[in-house]
C-alpha positions in Angstrom: 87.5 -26.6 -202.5 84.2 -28.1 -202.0 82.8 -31.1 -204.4 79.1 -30.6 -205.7 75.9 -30.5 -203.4 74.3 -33.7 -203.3 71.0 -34.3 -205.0 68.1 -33.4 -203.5 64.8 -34.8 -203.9 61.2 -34.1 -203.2 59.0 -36.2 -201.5 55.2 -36.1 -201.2 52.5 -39.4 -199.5 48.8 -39.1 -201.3 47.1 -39.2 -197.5 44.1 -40.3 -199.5 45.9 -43.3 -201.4 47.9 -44.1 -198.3 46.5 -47.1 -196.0 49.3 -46.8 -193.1 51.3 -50.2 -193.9 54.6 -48.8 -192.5 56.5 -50.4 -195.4 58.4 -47.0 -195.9 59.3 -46.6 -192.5 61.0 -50.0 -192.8 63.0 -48.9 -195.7 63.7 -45.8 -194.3 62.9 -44.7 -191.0 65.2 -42.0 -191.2 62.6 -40.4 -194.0 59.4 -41.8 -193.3 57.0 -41.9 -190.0 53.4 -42.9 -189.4 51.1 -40.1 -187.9 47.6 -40.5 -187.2 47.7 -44.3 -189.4 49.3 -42.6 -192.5 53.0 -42.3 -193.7 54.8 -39.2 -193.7 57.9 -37.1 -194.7 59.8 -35.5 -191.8 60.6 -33.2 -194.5 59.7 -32.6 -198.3 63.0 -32.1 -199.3 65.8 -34.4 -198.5 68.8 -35.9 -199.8 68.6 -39.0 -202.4 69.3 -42.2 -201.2 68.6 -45.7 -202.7 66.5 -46.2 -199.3 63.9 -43.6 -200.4 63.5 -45.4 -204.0 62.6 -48.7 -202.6 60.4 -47.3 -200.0 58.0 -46.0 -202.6 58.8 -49.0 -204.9 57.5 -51.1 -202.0 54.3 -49.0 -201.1 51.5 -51.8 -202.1 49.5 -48.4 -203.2 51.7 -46.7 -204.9 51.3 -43.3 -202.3 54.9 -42.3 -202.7 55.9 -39.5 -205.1 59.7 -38.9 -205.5 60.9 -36.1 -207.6 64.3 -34.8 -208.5 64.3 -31.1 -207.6 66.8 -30.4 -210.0 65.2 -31.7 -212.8 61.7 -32.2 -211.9 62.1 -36.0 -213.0 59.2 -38.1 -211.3 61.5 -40.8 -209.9 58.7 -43.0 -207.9 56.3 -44.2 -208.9 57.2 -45.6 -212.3 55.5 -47.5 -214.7 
């Protein structure tokens, strides 16, 4: 017997918003990397994890989308 899938979110950087701080990859390196000056997602889709949250709540442009893919719930930005 096998407990419920984790959640899953989406992740998306606005290359035209984003101005390559890196302050993602310091929250989490595991998610984010810089190519070519700009942030990116190794992958769209990944697990949730508190990490990912205050990477885009620290992006000083606000270039970090995070959605639920269950719910569609914008998680990041807010406000």
């Amino acid at each position: 017997m096998s407990g419920p899938s984790p959640a899953k979110w989406h992740i998306e950087v606005d290359d035209e918003l984003c101005v390559g701080s890196g302050v993602c990859t310091g929250y989490a390196p595991q998610v984010f990397d810089l190519v070519d000056g700009v942030s990116a997602p190794g992958s769209p889709e990944t697990e949730a994890g508190p990490e990912i949250l205050l990477a885009a709540k620290a992006c000083p442009v606000q270039a970090i989308r995070v959605t639920d893919k269950a719910t569609g719930e914008v998680l990041a930005p807010t406000g």
